[in-house]
C-alpha positions in Angstrom: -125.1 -53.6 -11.2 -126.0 -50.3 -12.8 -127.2 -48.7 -10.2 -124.4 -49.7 -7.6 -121.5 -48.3 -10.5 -123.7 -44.7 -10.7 -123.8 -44.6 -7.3 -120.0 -45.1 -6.7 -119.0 -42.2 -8.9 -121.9 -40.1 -7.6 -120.1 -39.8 -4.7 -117.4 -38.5 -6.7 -118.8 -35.9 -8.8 -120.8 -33.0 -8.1 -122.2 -32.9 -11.1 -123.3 -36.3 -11.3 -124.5 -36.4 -7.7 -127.0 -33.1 -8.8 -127.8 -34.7 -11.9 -128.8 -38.6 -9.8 -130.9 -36.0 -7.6 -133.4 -34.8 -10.0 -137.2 -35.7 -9.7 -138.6 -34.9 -13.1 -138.3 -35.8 -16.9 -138.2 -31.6 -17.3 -135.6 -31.2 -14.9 -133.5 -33.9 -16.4 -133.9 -32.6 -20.1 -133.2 -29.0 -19.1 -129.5 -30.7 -17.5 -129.0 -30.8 -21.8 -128.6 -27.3 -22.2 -125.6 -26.2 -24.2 -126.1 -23.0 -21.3 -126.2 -25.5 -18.4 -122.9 -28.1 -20.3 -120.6 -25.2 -20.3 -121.5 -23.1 -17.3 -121.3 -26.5 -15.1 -118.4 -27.3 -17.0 -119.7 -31.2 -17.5 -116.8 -33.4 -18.9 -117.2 -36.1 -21.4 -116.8 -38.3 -18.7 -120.1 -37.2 -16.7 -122.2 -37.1 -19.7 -122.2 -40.6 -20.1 -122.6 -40.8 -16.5 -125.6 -39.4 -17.0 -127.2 -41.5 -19.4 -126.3 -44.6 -16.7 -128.4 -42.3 -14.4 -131.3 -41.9 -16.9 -131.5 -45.7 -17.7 -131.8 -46.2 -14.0 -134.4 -44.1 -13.8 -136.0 -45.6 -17.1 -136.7 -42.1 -17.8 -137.4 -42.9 -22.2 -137.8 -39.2 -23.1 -134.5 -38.2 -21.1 -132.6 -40.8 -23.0 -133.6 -39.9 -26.3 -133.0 -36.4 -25.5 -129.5 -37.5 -24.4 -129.0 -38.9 -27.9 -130.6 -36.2 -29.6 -127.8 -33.8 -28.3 -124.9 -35.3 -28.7 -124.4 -33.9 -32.5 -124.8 -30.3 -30.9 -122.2 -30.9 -28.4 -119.1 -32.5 -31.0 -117.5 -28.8 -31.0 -117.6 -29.3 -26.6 -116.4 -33.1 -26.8 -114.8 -34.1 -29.7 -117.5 -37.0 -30.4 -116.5 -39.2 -33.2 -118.3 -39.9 -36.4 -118.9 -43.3 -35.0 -120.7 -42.0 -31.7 -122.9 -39.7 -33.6 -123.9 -42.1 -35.9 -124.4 -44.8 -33.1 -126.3 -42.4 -31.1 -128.6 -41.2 -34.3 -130.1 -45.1 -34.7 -130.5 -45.3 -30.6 -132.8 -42.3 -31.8 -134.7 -44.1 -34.1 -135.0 -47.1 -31.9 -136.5 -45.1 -28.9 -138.9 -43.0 -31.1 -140.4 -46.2 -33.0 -140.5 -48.3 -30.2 -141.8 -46.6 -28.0 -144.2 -44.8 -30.2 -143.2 -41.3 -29.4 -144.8 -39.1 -32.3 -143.1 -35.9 -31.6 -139.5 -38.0 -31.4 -140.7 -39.7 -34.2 -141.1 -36.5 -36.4 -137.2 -35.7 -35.0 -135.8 -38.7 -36.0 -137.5 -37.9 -39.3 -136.2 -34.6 -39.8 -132.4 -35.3 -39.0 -132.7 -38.3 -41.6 -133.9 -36.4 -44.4 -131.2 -33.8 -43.2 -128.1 -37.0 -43.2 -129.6 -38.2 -46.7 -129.4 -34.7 -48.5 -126.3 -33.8 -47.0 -124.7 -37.1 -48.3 -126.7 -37.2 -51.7 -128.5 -40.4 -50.7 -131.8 -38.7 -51.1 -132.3 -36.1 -54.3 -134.7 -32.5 -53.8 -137.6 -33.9 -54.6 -137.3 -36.8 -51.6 -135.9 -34.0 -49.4 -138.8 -32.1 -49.8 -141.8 -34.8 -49.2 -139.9 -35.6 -46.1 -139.8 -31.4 -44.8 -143.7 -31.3 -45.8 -144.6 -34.1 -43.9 -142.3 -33.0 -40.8 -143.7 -30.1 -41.3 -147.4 -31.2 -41.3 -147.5 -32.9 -38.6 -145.7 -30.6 -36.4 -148.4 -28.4 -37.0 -151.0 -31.2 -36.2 -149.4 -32.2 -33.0 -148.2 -28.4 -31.8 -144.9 -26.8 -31.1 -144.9 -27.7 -27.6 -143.8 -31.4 -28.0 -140.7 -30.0 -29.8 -139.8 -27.4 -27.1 -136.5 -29.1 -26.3 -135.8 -30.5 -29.8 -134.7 -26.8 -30.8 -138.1 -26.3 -33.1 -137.0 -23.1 -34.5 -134.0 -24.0 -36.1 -136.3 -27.4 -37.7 -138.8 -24.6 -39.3 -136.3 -22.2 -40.6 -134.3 -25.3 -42.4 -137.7 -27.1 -43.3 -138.6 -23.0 -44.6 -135.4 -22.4 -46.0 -135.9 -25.5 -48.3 -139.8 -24.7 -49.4 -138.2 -21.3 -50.5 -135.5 -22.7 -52.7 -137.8 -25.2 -54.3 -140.4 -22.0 -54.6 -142.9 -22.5 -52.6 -143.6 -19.6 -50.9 -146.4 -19.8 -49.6 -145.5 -22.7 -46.8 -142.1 -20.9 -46.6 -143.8 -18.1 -45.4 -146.2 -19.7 -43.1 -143.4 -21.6 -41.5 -140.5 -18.9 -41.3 -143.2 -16.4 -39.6 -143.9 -19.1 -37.1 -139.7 -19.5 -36.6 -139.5 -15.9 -36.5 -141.5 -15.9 -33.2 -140.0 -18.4 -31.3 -136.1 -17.5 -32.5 -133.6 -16.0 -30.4 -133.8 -12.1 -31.5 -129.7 -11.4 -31.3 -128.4 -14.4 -33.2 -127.1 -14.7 -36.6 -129.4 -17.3 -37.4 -132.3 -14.7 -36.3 -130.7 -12.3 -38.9 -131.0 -15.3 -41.6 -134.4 -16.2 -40.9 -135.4 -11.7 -41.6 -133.1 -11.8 -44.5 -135.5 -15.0 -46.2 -138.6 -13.7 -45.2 -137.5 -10.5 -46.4 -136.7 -12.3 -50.1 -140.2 -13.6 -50.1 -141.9 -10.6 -49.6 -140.1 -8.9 -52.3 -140.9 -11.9 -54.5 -144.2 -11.6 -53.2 -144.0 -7.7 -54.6 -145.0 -6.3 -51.1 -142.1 -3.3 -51.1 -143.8 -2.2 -47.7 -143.0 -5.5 -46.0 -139.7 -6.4 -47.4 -138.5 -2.7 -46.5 -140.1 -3.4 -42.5 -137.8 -7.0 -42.3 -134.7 -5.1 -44.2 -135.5 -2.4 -41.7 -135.4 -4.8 -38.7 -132.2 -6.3 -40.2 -130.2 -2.9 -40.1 -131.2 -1.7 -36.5 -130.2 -5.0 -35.0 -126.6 -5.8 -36.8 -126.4 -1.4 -36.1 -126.8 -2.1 -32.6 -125.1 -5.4 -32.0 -121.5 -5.7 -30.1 -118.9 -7.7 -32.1 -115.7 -9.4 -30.5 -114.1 -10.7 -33.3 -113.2 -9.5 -36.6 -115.3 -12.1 -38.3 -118.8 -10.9 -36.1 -117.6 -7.3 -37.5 -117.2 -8.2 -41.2 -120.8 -10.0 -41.0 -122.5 -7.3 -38.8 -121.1 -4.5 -41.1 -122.2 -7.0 -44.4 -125.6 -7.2 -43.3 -126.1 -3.4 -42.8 -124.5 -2.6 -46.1 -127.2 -4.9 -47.9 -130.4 -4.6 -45.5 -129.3 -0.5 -46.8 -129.2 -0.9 -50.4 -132.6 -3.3 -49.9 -134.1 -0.4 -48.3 -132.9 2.4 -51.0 -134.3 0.0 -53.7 -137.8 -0.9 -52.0 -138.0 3.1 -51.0 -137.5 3.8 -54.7 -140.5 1.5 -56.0 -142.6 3.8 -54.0 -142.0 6.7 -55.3 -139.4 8.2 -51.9 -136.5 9.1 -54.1 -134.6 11.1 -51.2 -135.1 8.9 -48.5 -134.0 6.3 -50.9 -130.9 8.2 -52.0 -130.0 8.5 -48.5 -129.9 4.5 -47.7 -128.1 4.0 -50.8 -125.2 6.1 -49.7 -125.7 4.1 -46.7 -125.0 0.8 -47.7 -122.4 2.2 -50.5 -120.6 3.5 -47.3 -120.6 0.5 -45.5 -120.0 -1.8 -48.1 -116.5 -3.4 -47.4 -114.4 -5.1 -50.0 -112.9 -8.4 -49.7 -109.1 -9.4 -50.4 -110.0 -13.1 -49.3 -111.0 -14.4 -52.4 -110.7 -18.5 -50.8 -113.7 -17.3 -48.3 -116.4 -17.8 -50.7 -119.3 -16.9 -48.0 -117.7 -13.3 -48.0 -117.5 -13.4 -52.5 -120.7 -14.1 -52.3 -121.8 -11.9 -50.2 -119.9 -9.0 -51.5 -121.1 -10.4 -55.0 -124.5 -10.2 -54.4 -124.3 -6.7 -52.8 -122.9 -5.0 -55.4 -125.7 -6.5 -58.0 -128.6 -4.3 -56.0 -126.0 -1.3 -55.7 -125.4 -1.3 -59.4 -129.0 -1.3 -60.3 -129.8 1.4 -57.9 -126.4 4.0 -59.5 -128.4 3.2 -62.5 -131.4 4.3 -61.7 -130.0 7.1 -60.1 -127.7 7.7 -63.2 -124.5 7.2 -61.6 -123.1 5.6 -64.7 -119.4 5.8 -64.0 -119.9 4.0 -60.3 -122.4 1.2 -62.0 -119.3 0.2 -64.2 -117.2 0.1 -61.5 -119.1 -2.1 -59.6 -119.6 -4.0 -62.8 -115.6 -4.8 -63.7 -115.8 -6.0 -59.5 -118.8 -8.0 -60.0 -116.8 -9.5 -63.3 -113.8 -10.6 -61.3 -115.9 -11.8 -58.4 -117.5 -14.1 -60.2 -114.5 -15.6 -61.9 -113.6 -15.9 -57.8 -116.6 -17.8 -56.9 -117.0 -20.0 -60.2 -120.5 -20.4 -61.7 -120.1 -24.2 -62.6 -121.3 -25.1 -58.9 -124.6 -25.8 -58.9 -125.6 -23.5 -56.1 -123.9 -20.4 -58.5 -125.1 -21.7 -61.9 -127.9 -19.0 -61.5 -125.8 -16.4 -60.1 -124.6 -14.6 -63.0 -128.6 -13.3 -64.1 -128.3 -10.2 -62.1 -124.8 -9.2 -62.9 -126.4 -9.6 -66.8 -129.4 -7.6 -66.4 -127.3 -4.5 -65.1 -125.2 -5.1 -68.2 -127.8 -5.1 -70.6 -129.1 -1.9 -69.1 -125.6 -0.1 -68.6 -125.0 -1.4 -72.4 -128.5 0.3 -73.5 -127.5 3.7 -72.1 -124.1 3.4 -73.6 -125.9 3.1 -77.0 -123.6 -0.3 -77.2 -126.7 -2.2 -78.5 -124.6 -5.2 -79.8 -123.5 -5.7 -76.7 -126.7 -5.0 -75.0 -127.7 -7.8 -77.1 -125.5 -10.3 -76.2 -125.8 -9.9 -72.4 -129.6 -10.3 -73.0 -128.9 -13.4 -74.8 -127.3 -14.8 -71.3 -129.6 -13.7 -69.4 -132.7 -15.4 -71.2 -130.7 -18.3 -71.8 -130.5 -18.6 -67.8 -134.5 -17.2 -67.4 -135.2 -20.0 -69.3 -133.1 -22.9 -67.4 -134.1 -21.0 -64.0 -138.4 -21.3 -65.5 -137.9 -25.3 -66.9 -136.2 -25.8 -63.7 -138.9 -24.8 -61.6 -141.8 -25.9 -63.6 -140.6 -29.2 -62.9 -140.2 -28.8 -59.5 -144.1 -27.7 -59.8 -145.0 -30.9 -60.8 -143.0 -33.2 -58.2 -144.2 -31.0 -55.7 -147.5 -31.4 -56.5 -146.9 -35.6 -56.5 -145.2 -34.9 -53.1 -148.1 -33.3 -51.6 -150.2 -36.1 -52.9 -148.3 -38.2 -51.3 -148.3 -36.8 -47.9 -152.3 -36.1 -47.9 -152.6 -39.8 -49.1 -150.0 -40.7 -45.8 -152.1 -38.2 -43.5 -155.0 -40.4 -44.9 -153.9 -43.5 -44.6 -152.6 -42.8 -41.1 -156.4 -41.7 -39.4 -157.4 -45.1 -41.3 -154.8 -47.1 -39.7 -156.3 -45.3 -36.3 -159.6 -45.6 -37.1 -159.2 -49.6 -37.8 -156.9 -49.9 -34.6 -159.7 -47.7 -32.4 -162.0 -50.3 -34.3 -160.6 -53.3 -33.0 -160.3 -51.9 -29.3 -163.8 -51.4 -29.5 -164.8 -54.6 -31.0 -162.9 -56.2 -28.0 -164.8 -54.1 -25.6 -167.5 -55.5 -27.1 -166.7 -59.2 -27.3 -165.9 -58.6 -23.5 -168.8 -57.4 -22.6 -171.2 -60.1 -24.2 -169.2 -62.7 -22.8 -169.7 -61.4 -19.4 -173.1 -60.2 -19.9 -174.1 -63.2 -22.0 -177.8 -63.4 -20.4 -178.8 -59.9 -20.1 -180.0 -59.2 -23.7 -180.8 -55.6 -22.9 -177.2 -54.9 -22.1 -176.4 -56.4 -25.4 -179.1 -54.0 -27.7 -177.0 -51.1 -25.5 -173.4 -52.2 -26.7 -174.8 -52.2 -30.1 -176.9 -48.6 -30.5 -173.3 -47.1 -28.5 -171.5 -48.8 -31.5 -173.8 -47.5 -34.0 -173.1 -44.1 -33.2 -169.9 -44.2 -32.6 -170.0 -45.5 -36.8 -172.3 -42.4 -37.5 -169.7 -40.2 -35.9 -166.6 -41.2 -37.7 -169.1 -41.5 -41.0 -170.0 -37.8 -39.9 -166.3 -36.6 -39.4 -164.8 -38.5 -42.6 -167.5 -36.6 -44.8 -166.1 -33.0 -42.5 -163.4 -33.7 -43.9 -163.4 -34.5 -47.3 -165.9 -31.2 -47.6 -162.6 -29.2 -45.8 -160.2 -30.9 -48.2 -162.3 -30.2 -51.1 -162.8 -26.2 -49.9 -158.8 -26.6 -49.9 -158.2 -28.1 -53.4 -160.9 -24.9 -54.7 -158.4 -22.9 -52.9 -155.0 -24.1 -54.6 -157.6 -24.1 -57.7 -157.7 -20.6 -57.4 -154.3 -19.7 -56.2 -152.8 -21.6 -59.6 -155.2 -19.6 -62.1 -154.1 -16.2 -60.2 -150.9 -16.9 -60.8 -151.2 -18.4 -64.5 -153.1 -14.7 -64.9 -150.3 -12.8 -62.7 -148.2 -14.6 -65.5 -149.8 -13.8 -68.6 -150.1 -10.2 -67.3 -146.2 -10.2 -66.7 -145.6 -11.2 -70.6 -148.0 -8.4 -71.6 -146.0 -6.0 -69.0 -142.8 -7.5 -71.0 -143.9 -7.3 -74.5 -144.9 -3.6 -73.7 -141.5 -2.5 -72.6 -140.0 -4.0 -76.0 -142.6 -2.3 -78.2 -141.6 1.3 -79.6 -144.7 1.9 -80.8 -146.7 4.0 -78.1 -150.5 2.8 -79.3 -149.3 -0.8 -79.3 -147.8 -0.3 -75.7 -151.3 1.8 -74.9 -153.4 -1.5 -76.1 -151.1 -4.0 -74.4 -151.4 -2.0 -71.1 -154.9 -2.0 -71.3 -154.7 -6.1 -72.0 -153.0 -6.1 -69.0 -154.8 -4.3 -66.5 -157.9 -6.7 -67.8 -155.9 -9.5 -66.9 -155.1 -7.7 -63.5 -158.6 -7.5 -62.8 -159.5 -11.1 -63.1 -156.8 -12.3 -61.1 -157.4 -10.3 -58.7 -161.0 -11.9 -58.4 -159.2 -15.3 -57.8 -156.7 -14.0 -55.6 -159.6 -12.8 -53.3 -160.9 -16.1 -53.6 -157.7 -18.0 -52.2 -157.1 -16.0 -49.7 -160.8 -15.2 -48.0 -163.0 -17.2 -46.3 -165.7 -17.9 -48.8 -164.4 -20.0 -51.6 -167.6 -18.7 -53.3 -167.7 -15.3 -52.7 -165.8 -12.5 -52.5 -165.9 -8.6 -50.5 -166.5 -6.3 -53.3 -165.4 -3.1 -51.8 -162.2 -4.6 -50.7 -161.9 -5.8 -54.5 -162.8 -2.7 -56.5 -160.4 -1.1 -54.1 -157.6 -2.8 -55.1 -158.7 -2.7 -58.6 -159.0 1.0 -58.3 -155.5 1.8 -57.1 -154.0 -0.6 -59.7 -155.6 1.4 -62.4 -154.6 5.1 -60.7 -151.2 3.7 -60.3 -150.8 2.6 -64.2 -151.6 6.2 -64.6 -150.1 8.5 -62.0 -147.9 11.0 -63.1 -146.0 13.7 -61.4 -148.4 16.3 -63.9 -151.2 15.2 -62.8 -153.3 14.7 -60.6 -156.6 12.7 -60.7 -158.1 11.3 -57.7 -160.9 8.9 -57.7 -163.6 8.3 -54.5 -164.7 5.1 -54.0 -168.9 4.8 -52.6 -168.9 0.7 -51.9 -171.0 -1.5 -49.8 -169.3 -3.6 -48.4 -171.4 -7.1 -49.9 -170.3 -10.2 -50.9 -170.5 -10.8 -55.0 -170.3 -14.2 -57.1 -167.3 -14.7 -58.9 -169.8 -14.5 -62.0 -170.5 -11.3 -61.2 -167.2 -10.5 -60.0 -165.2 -10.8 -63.2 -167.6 -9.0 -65.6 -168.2 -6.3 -63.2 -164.6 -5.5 -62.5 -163.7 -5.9 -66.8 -166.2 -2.9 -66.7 -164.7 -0.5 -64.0 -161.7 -1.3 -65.5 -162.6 -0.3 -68.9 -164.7 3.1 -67.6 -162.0 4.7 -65.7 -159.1 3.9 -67.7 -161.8 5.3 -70.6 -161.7 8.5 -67.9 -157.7 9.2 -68.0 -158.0 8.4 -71.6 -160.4 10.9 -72.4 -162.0 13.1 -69.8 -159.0 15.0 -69.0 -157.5 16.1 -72.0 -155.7 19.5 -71.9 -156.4 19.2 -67.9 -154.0 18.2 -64.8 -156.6 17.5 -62.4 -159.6 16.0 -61.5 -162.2 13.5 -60.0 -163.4 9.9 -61.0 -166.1 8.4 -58.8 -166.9 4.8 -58.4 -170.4 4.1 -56.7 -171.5 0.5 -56.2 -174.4 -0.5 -54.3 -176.5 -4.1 -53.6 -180.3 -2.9 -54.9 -183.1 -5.8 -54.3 -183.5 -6.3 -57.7 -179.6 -6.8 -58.5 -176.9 -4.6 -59.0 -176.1 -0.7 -59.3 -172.8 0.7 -60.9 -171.6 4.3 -61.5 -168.5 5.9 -62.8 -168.7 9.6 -63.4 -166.3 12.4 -63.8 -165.9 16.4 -64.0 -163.5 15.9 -67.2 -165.0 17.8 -70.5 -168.2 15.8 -71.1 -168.6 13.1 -74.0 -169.8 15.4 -76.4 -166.4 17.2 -76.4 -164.1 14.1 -76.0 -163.2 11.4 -78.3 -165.1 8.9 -76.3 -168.2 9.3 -78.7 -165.7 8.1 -81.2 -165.1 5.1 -80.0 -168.6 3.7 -79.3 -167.9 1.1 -81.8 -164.4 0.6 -80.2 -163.2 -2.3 -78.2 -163.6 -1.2 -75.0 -167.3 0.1 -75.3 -168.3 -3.0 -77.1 -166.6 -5.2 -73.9 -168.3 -2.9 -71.8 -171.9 -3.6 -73.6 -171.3 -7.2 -73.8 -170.2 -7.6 -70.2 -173.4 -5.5 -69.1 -175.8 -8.1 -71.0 -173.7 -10.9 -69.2 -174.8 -9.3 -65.8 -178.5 -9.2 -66.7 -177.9 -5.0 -67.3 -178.7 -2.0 -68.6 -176.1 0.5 -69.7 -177.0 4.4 -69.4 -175.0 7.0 -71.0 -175.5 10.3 -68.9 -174.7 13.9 -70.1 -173.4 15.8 -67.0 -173.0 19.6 -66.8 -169.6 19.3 -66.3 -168.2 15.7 -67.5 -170.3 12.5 -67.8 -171.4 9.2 -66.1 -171.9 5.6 -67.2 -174.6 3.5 -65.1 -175.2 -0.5 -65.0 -178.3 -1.3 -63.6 -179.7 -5.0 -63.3 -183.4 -6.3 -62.4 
C-alpha cells in the first residue's frame, strides 16, 4: 500500500519523483539540506512525502535524519510543538533500537538540551550529559556526526564547560568547532569571541589579541542587509577594538594600543532600545573595558562618563536575573579605581565592599561547581568503564558460543578441541594485557589532573601574595611579598610543565629555567633599566626533586642580582649556565654588577635568601661556591 500511494504522487511532483530516484543513504540525507529545502522550494507536503519514500526504502539512517531536522526547519514550515516533540521520541526509538551509536550520542545531546531549557535537569546534570556527548564523540570521530551539524554540538557542549569553568575541555572542544565552522557566520564570530575569553582567562594576551584580531577583520569586511546585521557587525568591531587596545597595553605597546582604543570608542554605538536586552548588554559590557582602558590612559572625565551610562544600563538590564547577578563586578572595580584617583576613599570603600561581596559569591559558586564536576567525571569514566565491560562480557559470550559450536561439531577430534582452548587463552591474555594499558594510561592521567590542581592551588596562593602586595604601603613588605611570590611562581611552574608534557616524571629543564627566567626579568623591567640575562641550557630532562629546589635557587640568585649587583647602574648582564655533568649537576649565575665585596649581598649571608639557597644546595646533594669576579661575582652548585 505504501509503495503504490508514493508512487501515485511521484508522478505528480518533481521533487518527490527526484527524491524516489536516489540510490544511496548519502544522497538521500544530503536531500535535508536547509540549502537544498529552500533552493528546491520543497513544501510541507513533499517532506512527508519523503519520509513515505525513505520507509520504502527501509533506509534507518535517512529516517532518523528526517526526524532529526525537522526542529531546524519550524521557521520554513510552521511545525507544531506537537510534531517536534513526536518526531524527537521517533529519534530515540531509531537510535536505541537500532543501536546506532553516533544517533544515540544525538538523541542524547538534544535531551540534555530540552531538559535544561525547561529546568527539568539542573547544571550539574546538564553538564555530565555534555561530558559524556562529548567523550564519546571523540571516541567514535567527527565523521559519524557529519550531517548532525557537529559544530554547532561542540560549541554549545564548549560554551557550557566555559560557564561552569572548565577551560581546559572548553578549549579543546571550541578549537576543534573552530575548524569545522562556517568562517562568515555569526555563530563563527561567537565561537572567536569564547575562545578569545579563555585565552585571556588563561593570561595569554598574545592569543586573545590574535582571536580579537580575527574578530575585527571579518565583522570589518562583512556586507550587512539589514539594520540589525549592521548594529551586530559594528558591536563586534567596537569590542574586538577595545580587547585589542587592552591586550596591546599588557605588553607594554602603548601607541598601538591608544590607536585601537580610539577605534572601538569610535565605533561604539549607543542604544535607545532599552527592551532589546542583547544590545544593553552588549553596549554594557563594552563600555566596562573602555572605562578601564580611559583610566589607564588617564582620561578621567570620559571614564565617568561612561560610568553614569554603565549606571543607568544596568538599572535597564536588571541584576536580579541570574544570568546578570555577576554583572555589576566590573562596573565596581572601575569605580573603586575612578573613586581612588578622586581621593573619594569612602566611596572607594564602599564600591570595594560590592565588589568582594560578589568575588566571594562568584569563588563559593565555583568551588562547588569544582566538586560536582569532579563527581560528574567520575561518573562518566565509571560509565566509559562499565560500557567496555558490558562489551567485553557480550564479545565473551559470542566467543563462548563459537566455542560450544565447535565442540559439538568436532566432538571426536580432541586436537581441534586443545586448539579452541589455547585461541581462547590468548584472547584472555590480551584483554588481561589491554585492561592493565589502560588502567597504567588512566593512572598517567589522574598524575596529570594531580598536577594541574597543585599548579593552580600555587597559581592561587601566588595571586593572594600578588594581592596582599598591592594593598601594602610599605615598600620592604611589598619587596618580601614579591619575592614570596615569584618562589611560588617557580614551583608551579615545575607542575605546570608536568601536566602539560609528556613525561609525568620529568620535565625539559631549559624550557623551564626559560620561563622562570623571563618571569623574574619581567618582575623587574623597568623603562631605566636595562638588564639582560643569557641563558647557557642543555636541553635534559630533570626530576621534579631536582626541579623545585633547583629553580627556588635561580630564583633567589638573580633576583639577589637586580637587588644588589646593579646599584647606581642602568645596565647590565646576568648569566644562567646549567649543564648535565656525569656526576650530577652544574649551576652558574654570574654578573658584571659591582662585585660582593662592594654590595650589600655580603650582608645578607645570614639572610633569608642565602640561607634558602644553602639549604636547597644540601637538598640537591651540592656544593655552593662563592666566586670573586674582576668585574661582578658568580655563585656555583655543583653535585657528585
Amino acid at each position: 500500500m505504501i509503495l503504490g500511494w508514493v508512487t501515485s504522487t511521484v508522478s505528480g511532483s518533481p521533487n518527490t519523483e527526484h527524491f524516489a530516484s536516489l540510490k544511496t543513504n548519502r544522497e538521500r540525507m544530503q536531500e535535508f539540506d536547509l540549502y537544498n529545502i529552500r533552493s528546491k522550494k520543497v513544501t510541507k507536503e513533499e517532506y512527508y512525502q519523503y519520509l513515505e519514500i525513505i520507509k520504502s526504502k527501509k533506509d534507518i539512517k535517512a529516517e532518523f535524519y528526517w526526524n532529526f531536522q525537522v526542529s531546524n526547519l519550524t521557521g520554513i514550515y510552521d511545525f507544531t510543538e506537537d510534531e517536534v516533540e513526536k518526531c524527537d521520541e521517533r529519534l530515540e526509538e531509531i537510535a536505541n533500537k537500532n543501536n546506532l551509536k553516533a544517533e544515540q550520542v544525538v538523541v542524547k545531546f538534544r535531551k540534555a538540551i530540552k531538559g535544561y531549557a525547561r529546568n527539568l535537569i539542573s547544571e550539574q546534570q546538564v553538564y555530565y550529559y555534555y561530558l559524556s556527548c562529548y567523550e564519546d564523540i571523540k571516541s567514535m570521530g567527527i565523521k559519524p556526526f557529519e550531517f548532525y551539524w557537529i559544530e554547532s554540538t561542540l560549541y554549545d557542549i564548549g560554551r557550557n564547560f566555559y560557564e561552569l569553568g572548565d577551560r581546559r575541555r572548553a578549549l579543546e572542544c571550541l578549537l576543534k568547532a573552530e575548524s569545522l565552522a562556517r568562517k562568515s557566520s555569526q555563530f563563527y564570530i561567537l565561537m572567536l569571541n569564547l575562545l578569545e575569553n579563555i585565552y585571556q582567562d588563561m593570561n595569554q594576551p598574545e592569543m586573545a589579541f590574535n582571536y580579537a584580531q580575527k574578530i575585527y577583520r571579518l565583522c570589518d569586511t562583512l556586507r550587512s542587509y539589514t539594520d540589525g546585521e549592521v548594529w551586530v557587525h559594528n558591536y563586534w568591531c567596537a569590542l574586538s577594538a577595545l580587547n585589542m587596545a587592552e591586550y596591546l597595553y599588557d605588553q607594554g605597546k602603548y601607541p598601538l594600543s591608544k590607536k585601537y582604543l580610539d577605534t572601538g570608542q569610535m565605533r561604539l554605538k549607543v542604544t535607545d532600545n532599552f527592551q532589546d536586552q542583547i544590545k544593553v548588554n552588549a553596549e554594557f559590557d563594552a563600555l566596562q573595558t573602555l572605562t578601564k582602558m580611559n583610566i589607564r590612559y588617564k582620561e578621567y572625565d570620559e571614564a565617568w562618563s561612561h560610568i553614569k551610562r554603565s549606571e543607568f544600563l544596568m538599572n535597564e538590564l536588571g541584576s536580579n536575573m541570574q544570568s546578570n547577578y555577576f554583572k555589576p563586578l566590573s562596573l565596581y572595580k572601575n569605580m573603586v579605581n575612578l573613586f581612588e584617583i578622586k581621593g573619594d576613599f569612602a566611596n572607594a570603600f564602599h564600591y570595594d565592599k560590592l565588589a568582594d561581596k560578589l568575588i566571594d559569591s562568584l569563588n563559593r559558586r565555583n568551588d562547588k561547581r569544582q566538586i560536582w564536576q569532579a563527581e560528574m567525571q567520575v561518573q562518566v569514566e565509571q560509565h566509559k568503564k562499565e560500557m567496555v565491560q558490558a562489551e567485553l562480557e557480550g564479545r565473551s559470550a559470542r566467543q563462548l558460543n563459537i566455542v560450544v559450536v565447535l565442540i559439538l561439531i568436532f566432538v571426536l577430534t580432541g586436537s581441534l578441541i586443545i586448539y579452541y582452548r589455547i585461541r581462547n587463552d590468548n584472547r584472555i591474555i590480551s584483554t588481561q594485557k589491554s585492561l592493565l594499558e589502560q588502567s597504567l594510561s588512566e593512572k598517567d592521567i589522574l598524575l596529570k589532573e594531580l598536577h594541574h590542581r597543585i599548579k593552580n592551588n600555587l597559581q592561587i596562593i601566588s595571586g593572594l601574595l600578588e594581592k596582599q602586595a598591592s594593598k601594602t604601603t610599605d615598600e620592604h613588605s611589598r619587596q618580601l611579598l614579591r619575592e614570596g611570590q615569584s618562589r611560588v611562581f617557580s614551583m608551579a611552574l615545575v607542575h605546570q610543565s608536568l601536566h602539560q608534557g609528556g613525561n609525568i616524571n620529568a620535565i625539559q629543564i631549559d624550557s623551564y629555567i626559560q620561563l622562570l627566567v623571563d618571569n623574574i626579568l619581567k618582575s623587574y623591567e623597568s623603562d631605566d633599566r636595562n638588564i639582560e640575562i643569557i641563558t647557557l641550557v642543555d636541553k635534559t630532562n630533570i626530576s621534579i626533586e631536582q626541579a623545585i629546589p633547583l629553580g627556588l635557587i635561580i630564583n633567589e640568585l638573580i633576583t639577589n642580582c637586580f637587588k644588589h649587583a646593579f646599584n647606581n647602574r642602568n645596565d647590565g648582564i646576568i648569566k644562567v649556565i646549567y649543564k648535565k655533568t656525569n656526576s650530577g649537576i652544574y649551576l652558574r649565575v654570574e654578573d658584571n654588577g659591582t662585585g660582593i665585596n662592594n654590595t650589600s649581598s655580603s650582608k645578607d649571608q645570614g639572610g633569608l635568601g642565602m640561607s634558602l639557597i644553602r639549604g636547597l644546595s644540601r637538598q640537591l646533594g651540592a656544593k655552593l661556591n662563592e666566586i670573586h669576579l674582576s668585574a661582578g661575582s658568580a655563585f656555583e652548585v655543583v653535585s657528585g
